[in-house]
C-alpha positions as CSV (number, residue, x, y, z in Angstrom):
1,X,82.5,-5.3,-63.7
2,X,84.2,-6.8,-60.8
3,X,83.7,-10.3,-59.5
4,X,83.8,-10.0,-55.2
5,X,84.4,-13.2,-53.4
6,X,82.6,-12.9,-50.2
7,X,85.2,-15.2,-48.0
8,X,87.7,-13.0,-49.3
9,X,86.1,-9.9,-48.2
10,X,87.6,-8.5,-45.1
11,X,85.3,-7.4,-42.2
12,X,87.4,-5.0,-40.9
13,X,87.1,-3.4,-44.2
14,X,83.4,-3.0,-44.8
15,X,80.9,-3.0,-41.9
16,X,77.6,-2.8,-44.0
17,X,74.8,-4.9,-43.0
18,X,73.6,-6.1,-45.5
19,X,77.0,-7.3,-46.9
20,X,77.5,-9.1,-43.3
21,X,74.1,-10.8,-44.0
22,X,74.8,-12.3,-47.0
23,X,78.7,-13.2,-45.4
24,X,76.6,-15.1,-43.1
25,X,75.9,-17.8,-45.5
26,X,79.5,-18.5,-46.1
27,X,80.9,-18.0,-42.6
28,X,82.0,-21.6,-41.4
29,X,80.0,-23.0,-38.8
30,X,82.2,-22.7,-35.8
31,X,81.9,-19.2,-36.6
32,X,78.4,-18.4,-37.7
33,X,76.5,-17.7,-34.1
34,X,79.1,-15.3,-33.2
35,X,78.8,-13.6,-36.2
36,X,75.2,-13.4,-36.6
37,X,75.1,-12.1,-32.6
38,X,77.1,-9.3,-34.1
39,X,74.7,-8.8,-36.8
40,X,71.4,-8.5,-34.6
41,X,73.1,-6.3,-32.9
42,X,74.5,-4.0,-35.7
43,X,70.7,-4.5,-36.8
44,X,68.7,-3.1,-33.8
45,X,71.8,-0.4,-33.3
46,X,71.0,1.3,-36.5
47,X,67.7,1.2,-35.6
48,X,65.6,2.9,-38.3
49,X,61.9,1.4,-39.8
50,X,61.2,-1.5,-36.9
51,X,59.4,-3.5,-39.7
52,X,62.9,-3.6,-41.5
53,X,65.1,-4.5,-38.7
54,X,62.7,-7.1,-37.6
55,X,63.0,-8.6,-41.4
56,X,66.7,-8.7,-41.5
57,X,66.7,-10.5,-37.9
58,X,64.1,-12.9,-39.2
59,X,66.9,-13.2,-42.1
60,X,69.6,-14.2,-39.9
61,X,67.6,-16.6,-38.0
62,X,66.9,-18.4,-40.9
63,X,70.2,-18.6,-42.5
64,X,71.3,-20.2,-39.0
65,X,68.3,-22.4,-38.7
66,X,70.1,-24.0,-42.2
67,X,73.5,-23.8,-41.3
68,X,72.4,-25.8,-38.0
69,X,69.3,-27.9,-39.3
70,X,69.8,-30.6,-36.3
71,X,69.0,-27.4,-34.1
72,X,65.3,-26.4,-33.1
73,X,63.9,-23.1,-33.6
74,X,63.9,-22.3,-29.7
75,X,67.3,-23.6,-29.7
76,X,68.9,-21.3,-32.2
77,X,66.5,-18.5,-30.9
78,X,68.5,-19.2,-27.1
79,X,71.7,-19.5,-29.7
80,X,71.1,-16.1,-31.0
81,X,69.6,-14.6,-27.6
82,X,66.5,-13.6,-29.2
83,X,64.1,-14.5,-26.6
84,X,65.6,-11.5,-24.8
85,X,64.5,-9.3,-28.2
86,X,60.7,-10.6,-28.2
87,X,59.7,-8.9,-24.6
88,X,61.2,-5.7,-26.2
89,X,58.6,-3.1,-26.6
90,X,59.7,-2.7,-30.5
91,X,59.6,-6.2,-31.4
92,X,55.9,-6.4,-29.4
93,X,54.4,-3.0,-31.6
94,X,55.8,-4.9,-34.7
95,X,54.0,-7.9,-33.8
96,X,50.9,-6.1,-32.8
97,X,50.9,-4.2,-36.4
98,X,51.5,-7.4,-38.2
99,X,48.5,-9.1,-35.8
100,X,46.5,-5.9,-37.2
101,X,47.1,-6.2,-40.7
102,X,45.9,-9.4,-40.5
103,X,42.8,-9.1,-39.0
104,X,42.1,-6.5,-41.9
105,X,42.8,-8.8,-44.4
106,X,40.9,-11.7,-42.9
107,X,38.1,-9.3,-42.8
108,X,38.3,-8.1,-46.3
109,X,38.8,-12.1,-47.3
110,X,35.0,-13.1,-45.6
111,X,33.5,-10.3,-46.9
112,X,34.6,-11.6,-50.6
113,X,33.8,-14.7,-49.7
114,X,30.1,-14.1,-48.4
115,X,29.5,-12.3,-51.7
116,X,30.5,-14.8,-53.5
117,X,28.2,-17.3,-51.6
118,X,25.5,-15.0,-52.7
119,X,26.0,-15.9,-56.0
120,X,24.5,-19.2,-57.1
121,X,21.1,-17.8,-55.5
122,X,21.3,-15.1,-57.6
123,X,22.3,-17.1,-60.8
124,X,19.4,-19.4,-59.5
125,X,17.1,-16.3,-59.4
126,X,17.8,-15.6,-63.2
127,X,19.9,-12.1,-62.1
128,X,22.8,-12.0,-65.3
129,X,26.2,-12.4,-64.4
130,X,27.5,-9.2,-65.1
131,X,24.6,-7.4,-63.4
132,X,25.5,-9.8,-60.5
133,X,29.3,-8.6,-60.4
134,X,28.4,-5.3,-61.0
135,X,25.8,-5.7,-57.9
136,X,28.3,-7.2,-55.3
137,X,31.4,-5.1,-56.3
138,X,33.3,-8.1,-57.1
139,X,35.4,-9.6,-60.5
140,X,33.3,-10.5,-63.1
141,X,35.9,-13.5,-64.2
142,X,35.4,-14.3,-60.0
143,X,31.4,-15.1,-60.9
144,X,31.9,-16.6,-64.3
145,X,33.8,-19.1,-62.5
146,X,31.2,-19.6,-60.2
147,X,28.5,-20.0,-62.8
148,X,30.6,-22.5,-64.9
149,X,31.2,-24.7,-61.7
150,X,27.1,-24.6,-61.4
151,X,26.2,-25.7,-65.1
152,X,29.2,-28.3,-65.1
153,X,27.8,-29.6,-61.5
């Protein structure tokens, strides 16, 4: 086991990304939006799953939104010279998937919820409340919960 310093590693040396990500958090200030410029770019140059790239630029944007916390978040995006990367066509089909993904989830959250509305009427109607999770497709623990709340209220 080695112990690595990483203001003592050099950059010449090793030009992985992920290394220069976490050499972000130690670069000195007067340094850092250069360095993190180089970074987006070494980021969208190799490219590979959008999704990832986007996280490690999201990454770098936060660890300058702390190195520089009297900045706002449009000014260390005009900093970094992200605006430029949002009207890219990778960074809008990233967004879009992420908008998608969410609207499937909200969905699949109110149809749980609407079962679960269902089931005080059906306690009320004397339906049992494993018959009742069994019924709506949903966690038995999810409608013993609900029928606790109802003999307690």
């Amino acid at each position: 086991m080695q112990r690595v310093y990483l203001d003592e590693l050099e950059t010449s040396a090793n030009r992985s990304l992920g290394i220069g990500v976490v050499k972000l958090v130690v670069e000195p200030e007067e340094n850092a939006a250069n360095y993190a410029k180089q970074l987006i770019a070494q980021a969208r140059q190799e490219g590979g799953d959008r999704l990832s790239a986007r996280a490690i630029i999201d990454l770098i944007e936060t660890i300058i939104v702390y190195k520089f916390p009297q900045l706002s978040r449009q000014e260390v995006e005009e900093m970094l010279k992200l605006s430029e990367l949002k009207q890219t066509r990778v960074y809008q089909e990233a967004l879009e998937e992420g908008r998608q993904e969410g609207r499937q989830e909200g969905r699949q959250e109110g149809v749980k919820e609407g079962k679960l509305a269902a089931v005080p009427l059906l306690l009320k109607a004397g339906v049992s409340v494993e018959e009742i999770a069994q019924q709506l497709e949903v966690e038995i623990e999810a409608v013993r919960q609900i029928a606790q709340q109802q003999s307690i209220g």
